[in-house]
Gaussian input, Z-matrix of N, CA and C with variables (Angstrom, degrees):
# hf/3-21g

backbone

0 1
 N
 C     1     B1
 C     2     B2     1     A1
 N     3     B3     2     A2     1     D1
 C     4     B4     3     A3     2     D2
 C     5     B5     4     A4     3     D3
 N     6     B6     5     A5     4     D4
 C     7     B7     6     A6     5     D5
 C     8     B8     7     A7     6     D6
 N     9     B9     8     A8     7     D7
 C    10    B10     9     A9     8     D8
 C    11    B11    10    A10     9     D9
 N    12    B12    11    A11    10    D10
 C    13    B13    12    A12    11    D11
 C    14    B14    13    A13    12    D12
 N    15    B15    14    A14    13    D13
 C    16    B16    15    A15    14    D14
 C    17    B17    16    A16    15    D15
 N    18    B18    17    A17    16    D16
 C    19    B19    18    A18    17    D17
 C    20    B20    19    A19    18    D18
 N    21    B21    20    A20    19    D19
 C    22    B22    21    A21    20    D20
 C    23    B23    22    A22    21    D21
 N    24    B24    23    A23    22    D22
 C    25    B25    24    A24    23    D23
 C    26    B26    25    A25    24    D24
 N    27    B27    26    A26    25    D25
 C    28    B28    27    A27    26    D26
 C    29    B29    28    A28    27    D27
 N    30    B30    29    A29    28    D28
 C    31    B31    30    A30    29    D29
 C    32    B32    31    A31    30    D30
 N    33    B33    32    A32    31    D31
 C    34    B34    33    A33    32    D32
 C    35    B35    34    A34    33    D33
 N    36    B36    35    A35    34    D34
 C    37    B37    36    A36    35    D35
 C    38    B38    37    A37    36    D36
 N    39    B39    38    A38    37    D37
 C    40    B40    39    A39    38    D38
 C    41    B41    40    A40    39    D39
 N    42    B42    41    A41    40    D40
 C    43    B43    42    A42    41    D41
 C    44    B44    43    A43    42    D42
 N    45    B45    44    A44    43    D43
 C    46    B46    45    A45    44    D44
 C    47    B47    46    A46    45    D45
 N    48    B48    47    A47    46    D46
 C    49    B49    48    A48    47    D47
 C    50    B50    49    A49    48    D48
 N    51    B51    50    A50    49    D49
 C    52    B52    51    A51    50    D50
 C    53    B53    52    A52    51    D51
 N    54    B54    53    A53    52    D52
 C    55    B55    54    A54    53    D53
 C    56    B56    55    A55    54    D54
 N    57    B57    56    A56    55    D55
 C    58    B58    57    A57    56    D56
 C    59    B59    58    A58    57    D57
 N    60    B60    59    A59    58    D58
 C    61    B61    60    A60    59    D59
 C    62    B62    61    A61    60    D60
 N    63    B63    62    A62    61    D61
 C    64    B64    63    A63    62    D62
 C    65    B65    64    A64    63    D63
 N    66    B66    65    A65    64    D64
 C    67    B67    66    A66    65    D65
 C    68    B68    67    A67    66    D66
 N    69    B69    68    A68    67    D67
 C    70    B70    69    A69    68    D68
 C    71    B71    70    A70    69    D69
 N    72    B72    71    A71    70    D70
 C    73    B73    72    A72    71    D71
 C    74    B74    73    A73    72    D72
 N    75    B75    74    A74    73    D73
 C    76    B76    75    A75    74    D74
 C    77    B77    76    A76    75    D75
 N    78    B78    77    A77    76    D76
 C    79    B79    78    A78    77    D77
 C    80    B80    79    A79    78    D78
 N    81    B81    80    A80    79    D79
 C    82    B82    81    A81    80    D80
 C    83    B83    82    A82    81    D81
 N    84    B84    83    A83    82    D82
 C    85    B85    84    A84    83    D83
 C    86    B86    85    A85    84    D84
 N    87    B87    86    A86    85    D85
 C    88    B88    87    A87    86    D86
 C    89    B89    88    A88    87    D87
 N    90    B90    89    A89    88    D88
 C    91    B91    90    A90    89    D89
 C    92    B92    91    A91    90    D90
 N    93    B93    92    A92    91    D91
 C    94    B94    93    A93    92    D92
 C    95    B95    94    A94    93    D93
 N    96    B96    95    A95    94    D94
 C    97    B97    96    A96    95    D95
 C    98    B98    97    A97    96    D96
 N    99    B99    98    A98    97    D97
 C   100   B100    99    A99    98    D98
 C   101   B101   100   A100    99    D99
 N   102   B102   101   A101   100   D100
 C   103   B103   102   A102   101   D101
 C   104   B104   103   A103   102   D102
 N   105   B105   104   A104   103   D103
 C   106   B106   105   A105   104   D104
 C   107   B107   106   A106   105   D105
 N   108   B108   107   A107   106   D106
 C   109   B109   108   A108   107   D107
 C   110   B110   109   A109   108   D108
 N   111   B111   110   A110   109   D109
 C   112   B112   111   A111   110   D110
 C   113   B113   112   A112   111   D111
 N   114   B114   113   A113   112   D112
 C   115   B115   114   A114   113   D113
 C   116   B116   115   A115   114   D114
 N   117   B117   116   A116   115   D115
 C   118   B118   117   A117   116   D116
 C   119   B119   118   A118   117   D117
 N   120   B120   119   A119   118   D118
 C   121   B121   120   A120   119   D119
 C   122   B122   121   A121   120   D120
 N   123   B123   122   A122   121   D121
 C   124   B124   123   A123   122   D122
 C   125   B125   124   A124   123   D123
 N   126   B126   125   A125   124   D124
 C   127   B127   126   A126   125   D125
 C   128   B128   127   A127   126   D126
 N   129   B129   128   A128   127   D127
 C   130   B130   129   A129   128   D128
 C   131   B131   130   A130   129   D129
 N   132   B132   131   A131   130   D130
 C   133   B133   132   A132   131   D131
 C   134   B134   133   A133   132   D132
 N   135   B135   134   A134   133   D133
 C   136   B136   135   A135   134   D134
 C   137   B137   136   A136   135   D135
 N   138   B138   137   A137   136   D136
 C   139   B139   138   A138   137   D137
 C   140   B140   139   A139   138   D138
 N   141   B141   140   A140   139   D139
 C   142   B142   141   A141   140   D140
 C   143   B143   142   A142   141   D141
 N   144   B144   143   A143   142   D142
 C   145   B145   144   A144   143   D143
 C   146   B146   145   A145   144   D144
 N   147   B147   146   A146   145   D145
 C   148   B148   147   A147   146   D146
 C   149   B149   148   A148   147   D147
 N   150   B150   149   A149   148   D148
 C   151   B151   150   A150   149   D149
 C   152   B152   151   A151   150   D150
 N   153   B153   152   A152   151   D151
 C   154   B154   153   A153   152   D152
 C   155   B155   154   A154   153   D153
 N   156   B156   155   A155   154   D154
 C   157   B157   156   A156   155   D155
 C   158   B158   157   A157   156   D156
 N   159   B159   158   A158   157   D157
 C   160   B160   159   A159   158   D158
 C   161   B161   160   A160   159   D159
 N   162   B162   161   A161   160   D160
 C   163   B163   162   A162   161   D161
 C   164   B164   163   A163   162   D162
 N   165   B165   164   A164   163   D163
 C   166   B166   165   A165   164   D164
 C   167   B167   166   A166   165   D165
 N   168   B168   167   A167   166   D166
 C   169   B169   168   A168   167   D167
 C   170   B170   169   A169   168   D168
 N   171   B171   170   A170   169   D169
 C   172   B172   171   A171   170   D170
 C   173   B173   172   A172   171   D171
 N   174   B174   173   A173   172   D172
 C   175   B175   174   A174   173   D173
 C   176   B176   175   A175   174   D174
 N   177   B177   176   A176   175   D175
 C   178   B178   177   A177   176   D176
 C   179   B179   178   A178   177   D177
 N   180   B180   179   A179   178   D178
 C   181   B181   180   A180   179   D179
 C   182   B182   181   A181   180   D180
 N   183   B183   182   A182   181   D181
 C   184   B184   183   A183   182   D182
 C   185   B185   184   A184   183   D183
 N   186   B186   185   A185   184   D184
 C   187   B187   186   A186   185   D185
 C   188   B188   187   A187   186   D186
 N   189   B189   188   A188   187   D187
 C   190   B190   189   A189   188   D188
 C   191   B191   190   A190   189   D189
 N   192   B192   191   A191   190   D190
 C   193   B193   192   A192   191   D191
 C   194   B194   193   A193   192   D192
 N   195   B195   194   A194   193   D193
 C   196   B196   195   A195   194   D194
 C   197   B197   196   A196   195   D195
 N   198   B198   197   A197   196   D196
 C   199   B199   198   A198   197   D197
 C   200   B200   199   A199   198   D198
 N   201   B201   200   A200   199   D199
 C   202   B202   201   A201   200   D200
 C   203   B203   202   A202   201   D201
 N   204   B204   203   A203   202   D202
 C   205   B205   204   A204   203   D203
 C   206   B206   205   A205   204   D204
 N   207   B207   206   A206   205   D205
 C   208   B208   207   A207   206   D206
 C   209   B209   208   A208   207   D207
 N   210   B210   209   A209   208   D208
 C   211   B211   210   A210   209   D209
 C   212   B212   211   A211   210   D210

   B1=1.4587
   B2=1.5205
   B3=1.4346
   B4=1.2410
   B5=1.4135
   B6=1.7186
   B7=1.4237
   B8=1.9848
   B9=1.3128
   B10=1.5735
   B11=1.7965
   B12=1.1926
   B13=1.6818
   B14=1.7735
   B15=1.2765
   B16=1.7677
   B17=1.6079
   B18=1.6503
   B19=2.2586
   B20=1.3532
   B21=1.8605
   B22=1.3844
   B23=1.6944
   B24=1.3271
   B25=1.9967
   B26=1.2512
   B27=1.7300
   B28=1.5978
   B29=1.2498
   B30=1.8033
   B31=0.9824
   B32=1.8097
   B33=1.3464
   B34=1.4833
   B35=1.5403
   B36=1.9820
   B37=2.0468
   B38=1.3994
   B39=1.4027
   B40=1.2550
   B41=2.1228
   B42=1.0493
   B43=1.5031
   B44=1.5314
   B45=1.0931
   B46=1.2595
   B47=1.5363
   B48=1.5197
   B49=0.6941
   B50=1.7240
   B51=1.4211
   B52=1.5828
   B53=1.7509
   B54=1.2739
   B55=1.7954
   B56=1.3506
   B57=1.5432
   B58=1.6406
   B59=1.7728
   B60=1.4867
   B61=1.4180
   B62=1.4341
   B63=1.9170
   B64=1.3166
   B65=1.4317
   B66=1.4970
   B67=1.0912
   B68=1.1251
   B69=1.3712
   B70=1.3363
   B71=1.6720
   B72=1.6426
   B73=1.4504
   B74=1.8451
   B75=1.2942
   B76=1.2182
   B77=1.4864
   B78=1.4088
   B79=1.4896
   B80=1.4033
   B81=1.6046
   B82=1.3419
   B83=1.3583
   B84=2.2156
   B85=1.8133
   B86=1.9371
   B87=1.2179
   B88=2.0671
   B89=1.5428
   B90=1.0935
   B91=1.5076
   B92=1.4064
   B93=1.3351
   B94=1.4799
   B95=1.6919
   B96=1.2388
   B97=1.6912
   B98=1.6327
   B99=1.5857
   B100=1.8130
   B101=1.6465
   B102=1.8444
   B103=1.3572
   B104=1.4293
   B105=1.3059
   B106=1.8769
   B107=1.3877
   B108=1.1659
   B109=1.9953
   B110=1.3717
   B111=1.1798
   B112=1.7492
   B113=1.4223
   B114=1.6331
   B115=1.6625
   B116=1.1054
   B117=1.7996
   B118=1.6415
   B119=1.4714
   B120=1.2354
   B121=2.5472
   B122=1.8455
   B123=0.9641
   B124=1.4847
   B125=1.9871
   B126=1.2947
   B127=1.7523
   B128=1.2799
   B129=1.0139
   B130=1.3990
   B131=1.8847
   B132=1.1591
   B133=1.3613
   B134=1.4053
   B135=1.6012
   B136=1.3802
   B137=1.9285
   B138=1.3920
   B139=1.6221
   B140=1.6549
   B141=1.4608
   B142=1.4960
   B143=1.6749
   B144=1.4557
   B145=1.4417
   B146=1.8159
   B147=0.7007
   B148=1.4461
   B149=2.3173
   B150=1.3541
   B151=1.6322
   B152=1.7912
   B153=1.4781
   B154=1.6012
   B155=1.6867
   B156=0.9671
   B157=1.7566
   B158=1.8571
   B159=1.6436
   B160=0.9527
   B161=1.6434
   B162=1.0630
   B163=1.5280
   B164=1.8349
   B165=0.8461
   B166=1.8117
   B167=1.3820
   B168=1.3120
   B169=1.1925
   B170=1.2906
   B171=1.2396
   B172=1.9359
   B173=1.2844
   B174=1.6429
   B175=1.7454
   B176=1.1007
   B177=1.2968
   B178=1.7148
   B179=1.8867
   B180=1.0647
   B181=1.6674
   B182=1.4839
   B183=0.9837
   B184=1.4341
   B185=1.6386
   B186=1.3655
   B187=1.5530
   B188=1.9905
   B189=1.2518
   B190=1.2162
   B191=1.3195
   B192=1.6558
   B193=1.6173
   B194=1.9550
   B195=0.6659
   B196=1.9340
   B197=1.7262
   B198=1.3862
   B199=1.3083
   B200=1.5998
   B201=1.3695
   B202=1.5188
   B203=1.3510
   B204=1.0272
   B205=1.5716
   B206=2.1503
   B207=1.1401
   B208=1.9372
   B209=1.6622
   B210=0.8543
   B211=1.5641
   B212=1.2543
   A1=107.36
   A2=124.97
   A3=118.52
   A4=102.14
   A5=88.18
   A6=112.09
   A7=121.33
   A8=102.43
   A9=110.37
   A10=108.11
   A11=103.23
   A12=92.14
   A13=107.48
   A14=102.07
   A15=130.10
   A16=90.04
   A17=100.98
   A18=67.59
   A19=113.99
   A20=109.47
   A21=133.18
   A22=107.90
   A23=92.69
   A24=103.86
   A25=115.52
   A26=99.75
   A27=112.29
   A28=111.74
   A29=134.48
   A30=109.56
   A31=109.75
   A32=103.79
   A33=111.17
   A34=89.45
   A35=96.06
   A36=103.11
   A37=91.48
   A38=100.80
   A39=120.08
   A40=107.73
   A41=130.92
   A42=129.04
   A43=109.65
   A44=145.53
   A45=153.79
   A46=108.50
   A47=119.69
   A48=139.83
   A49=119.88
   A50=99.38
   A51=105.06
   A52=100.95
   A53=90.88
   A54=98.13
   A55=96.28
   A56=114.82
   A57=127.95
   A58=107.52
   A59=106.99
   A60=99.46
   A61=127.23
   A62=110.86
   A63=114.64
   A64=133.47
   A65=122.47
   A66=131.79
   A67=135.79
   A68=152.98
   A69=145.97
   A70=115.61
   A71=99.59
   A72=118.58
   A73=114.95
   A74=105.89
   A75=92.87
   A76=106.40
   A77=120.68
   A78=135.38
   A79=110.62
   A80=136.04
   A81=122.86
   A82=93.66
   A83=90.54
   A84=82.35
   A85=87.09
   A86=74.36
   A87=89.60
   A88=98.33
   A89=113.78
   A90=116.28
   A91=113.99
   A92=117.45
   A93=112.59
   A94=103.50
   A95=96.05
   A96=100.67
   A97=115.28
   A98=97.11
   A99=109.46
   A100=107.40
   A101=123.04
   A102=100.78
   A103=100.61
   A104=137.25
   A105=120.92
   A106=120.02
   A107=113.99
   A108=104.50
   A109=91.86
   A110=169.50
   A111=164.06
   A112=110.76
   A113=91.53
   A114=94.97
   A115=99.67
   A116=94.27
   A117=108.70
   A118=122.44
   A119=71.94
   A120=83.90
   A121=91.84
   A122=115.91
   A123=105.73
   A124=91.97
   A125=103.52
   A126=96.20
   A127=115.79
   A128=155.07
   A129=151.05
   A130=88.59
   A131=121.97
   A132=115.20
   A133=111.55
   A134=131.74
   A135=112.05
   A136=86.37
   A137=95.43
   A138=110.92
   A139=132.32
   A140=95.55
   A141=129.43
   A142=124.27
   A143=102.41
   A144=103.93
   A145=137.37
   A146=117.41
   A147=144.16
   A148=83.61
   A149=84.95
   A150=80.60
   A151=98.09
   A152=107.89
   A153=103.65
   A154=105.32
   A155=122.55
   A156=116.94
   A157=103.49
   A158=124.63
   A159=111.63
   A160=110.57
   A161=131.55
   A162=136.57
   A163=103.35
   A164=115.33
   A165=123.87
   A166=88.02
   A167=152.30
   A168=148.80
   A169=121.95
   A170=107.17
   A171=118.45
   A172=113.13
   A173=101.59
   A174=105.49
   A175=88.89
   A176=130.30
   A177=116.61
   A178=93.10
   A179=109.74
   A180=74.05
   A181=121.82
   A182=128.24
   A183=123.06
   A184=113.11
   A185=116.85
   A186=146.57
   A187=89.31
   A188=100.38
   A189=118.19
   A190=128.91
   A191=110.66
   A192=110.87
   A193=84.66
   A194=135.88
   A195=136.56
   A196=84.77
   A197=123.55
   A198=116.98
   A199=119.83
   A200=105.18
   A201=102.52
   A202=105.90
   A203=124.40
   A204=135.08
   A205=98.98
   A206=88.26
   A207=93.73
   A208=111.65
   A209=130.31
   A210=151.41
   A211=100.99
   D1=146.69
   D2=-178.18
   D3=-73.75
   D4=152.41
   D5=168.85
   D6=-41.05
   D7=143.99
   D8=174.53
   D9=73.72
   D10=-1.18
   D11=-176.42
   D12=-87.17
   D13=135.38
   D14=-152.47
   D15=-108.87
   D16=103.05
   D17=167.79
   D18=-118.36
   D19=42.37
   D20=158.89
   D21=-76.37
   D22=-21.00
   D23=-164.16
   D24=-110.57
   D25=-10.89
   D26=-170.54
   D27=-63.26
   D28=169.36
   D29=159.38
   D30=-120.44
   D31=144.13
   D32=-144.15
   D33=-119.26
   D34=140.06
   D35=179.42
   D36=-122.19
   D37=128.02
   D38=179.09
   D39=-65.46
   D40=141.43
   D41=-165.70
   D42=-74.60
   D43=121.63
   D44=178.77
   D45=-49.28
   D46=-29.72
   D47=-179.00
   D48=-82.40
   D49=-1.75
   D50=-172.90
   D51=-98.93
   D52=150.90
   D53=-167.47
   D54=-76.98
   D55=152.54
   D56=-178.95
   D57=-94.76
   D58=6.54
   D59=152.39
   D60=-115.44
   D61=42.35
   D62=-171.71
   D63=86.96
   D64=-11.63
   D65=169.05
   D66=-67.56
   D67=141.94
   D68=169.90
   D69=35.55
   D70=46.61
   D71=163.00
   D72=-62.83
   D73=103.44
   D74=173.55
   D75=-132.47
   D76=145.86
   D77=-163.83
   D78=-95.52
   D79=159.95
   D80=128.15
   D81=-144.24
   D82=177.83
   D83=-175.00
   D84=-125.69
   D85=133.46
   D86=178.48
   D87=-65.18
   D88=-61.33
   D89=-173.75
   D90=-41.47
   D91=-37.38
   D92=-176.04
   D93=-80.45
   D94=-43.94
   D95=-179.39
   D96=-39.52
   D97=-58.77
   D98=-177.86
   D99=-56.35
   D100=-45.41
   D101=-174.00
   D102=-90.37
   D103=-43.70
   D104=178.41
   D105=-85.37
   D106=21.30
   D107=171.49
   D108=60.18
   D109=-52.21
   D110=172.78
   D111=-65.25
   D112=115.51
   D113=171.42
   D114=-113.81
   D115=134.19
   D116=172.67
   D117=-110.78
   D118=160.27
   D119=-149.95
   D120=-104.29
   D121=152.23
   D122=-179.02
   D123=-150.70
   D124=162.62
   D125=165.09
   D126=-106.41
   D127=128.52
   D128=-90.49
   D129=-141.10
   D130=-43.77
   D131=167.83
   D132=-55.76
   D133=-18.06
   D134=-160.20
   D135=-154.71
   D136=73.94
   D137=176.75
   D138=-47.73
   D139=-47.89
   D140=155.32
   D141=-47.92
   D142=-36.21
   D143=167.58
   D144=-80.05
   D145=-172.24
   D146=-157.46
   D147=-48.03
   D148=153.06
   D149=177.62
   D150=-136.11
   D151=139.57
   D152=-173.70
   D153=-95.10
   D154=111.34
   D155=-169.94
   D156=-91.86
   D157=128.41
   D158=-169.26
   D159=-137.22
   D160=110.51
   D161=174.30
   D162=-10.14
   D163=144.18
   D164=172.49
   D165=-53.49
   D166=-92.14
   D167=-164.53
   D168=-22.99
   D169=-47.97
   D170=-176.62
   D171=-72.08
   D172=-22.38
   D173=-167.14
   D174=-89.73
   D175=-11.55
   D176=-170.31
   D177=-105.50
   D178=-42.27
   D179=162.06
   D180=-95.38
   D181=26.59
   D182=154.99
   D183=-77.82
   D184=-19.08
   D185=-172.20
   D186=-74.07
   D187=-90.08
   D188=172.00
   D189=-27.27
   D190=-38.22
   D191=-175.61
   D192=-96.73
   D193=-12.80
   D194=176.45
   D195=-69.94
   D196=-81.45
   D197=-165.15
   D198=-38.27
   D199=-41.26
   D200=-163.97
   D201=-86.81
   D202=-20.04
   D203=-178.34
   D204=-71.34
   D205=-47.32
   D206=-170.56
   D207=-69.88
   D208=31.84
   D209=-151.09
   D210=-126.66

Protein backbone atom coordinates (compact mmCIF):
# COMPACT_ATOMS: atom_id res chain seq x y z
CA UNK A 1 0.00 0.00 0.00
CA UNK A 2 1.44 3.38 -0.60
CA UNK A 3 3.33 5.13 1.77
CA UNK A 4 1.56 7.57 4.56
CA UNK A 5 -1.88 6.00 4.09
CA UNK A 6 -3.72 6.23 7.74
CA UNK A 7 -6.85 4.06 7.74
CA UNK A 8 -7.55 5.71 11.27
CA UNK A 9 -8.11 8.97 8.90
CA UNK A 10 -9.46 7.09 5.99
CA UNK A 11 -12.79 7.56 5.02
CA UNK A 12 -14.55 4.22 5.15
CA UNK A 13 -18.32 2.96 3.30
CA UNK A 14 -19.83 0.58 5.14
CA UNK A 15 -21.10 -2.45 2.25
CA UNK A 16 -24.73 -2.24 1.28
CA UNK A 17 -24.45 -5.56 1.36
CA UNK A 18 -23.70 -5.80 5.13
CA UNK A 19 -26.60 -6.94 7.36
CA UNK A 20 -28.26 -4.09 9.65
CA UNK A 21 -28.03 -6.51 12.50
CA UNK A 22 -24.13 -6.47 12.49
CA UNK A 23 -23.31 -9.22 10.30
CA UNK A 24 -20.86 -9.53 7.54
CA UNK A 25 -19.92 -5.77 7.97
CA UNK A 26 -17.45 -5.18 5.54
CA UNK A 27 -15.78 -1.67 4.75
CA UNK A 28 -13.76 -0.05 1.92
CA UNK A 29 -12.35 3.36 1.39
CA UNK A 30 -12.95 4.85 -2.26
CA UNK A 31 -10.71 7.62 -1.48
CA UNK A 32 -7.80 5.48 -0.98
CA UNK A 33 -8.77 3.31 -3.90
CA UNK A 34 -9.02 6.54 -6.41
CA UNK A 35 -5.46 8.01 -5.19
CA UNK A 36 -3.36 4.40 -4.72
CA UNK A 37 -5.04 1.96 -7.25
CA UNK A 38 -5.44 -0.53 -3.79
CA UNK A 39 -8.66 -0.91 -2.31
CA UNK A 40 -8.73 -1.68 1.19
CA UNK A 41 -11.47 -3.93 2.67
CA UNK A 42 -11.53 -3.81 6.45
CA UNK A 43 -14.44 -5.53 8.82
CA UNK A 44 -16.21 -2.82 10.17
CA UNK A 45 -16.95 -4.44 13.66
CA UNK A 46 -13.19 -4.62 14.32
CA UNK A 47 -11.68 -1.26 12.62
CA UNK A 48 -8.37 -1.61 14.36
CA UNK A 49 -7.81 -4.91 12.76
CA UNK A 50 -6.06 -6.50 10.00
CA UNK A 51 -6.98 -4.66 6.55
CA UNK A 52 -7.36 -6.87 3.18
CA UNK A 53 -5.77 -4.56 0.32
CA UNK A 54 -7.06 -5.65 -3.18
CA UNK A 55 -6.07 -4.62 -6.89
CA UNK A 56 -9.28 -2.67 -8.58
CA UNK A 57 -9.88 -5.91 -10.41
CA UNK A 58 -10.25 -8.25 -7.33
CA UNK A 59 -12.42 -5.68 -5.65
CA UNK A 60 -14.59 -5.80 -8.57
CA UNK A 61 -14.87 -9.35 -8.48
CA UNK A 62 -15.12 -9.63 -4.96
CA UNK A 63 -18.29 -7.17 -5.87
CA UNK A 64 -19.48 -9.65 -8.38
CA UNK A 65 -19.00 -12.96 -6.48
CA UNK A 66 -21.14 -10.84 -3.28
CA UNK A 67 -23.92 -10.24 -5.96
CA UNK A 68 -24.27 -13.67 -7.23
CA UNK A 69 -23.95 -15.38 -4.01
CA UNK A 70 -26.98 -12.88 -2.40
CA UNK A 71 -29.57 -14.33 -4.84
Amino acid sequence: MSEGFDPRSADWIKSSYSGPEGGQCIEWSPAVAATTGVVPVRDSKNPGGPLLTLSSAAFAGLVEFAKETDA
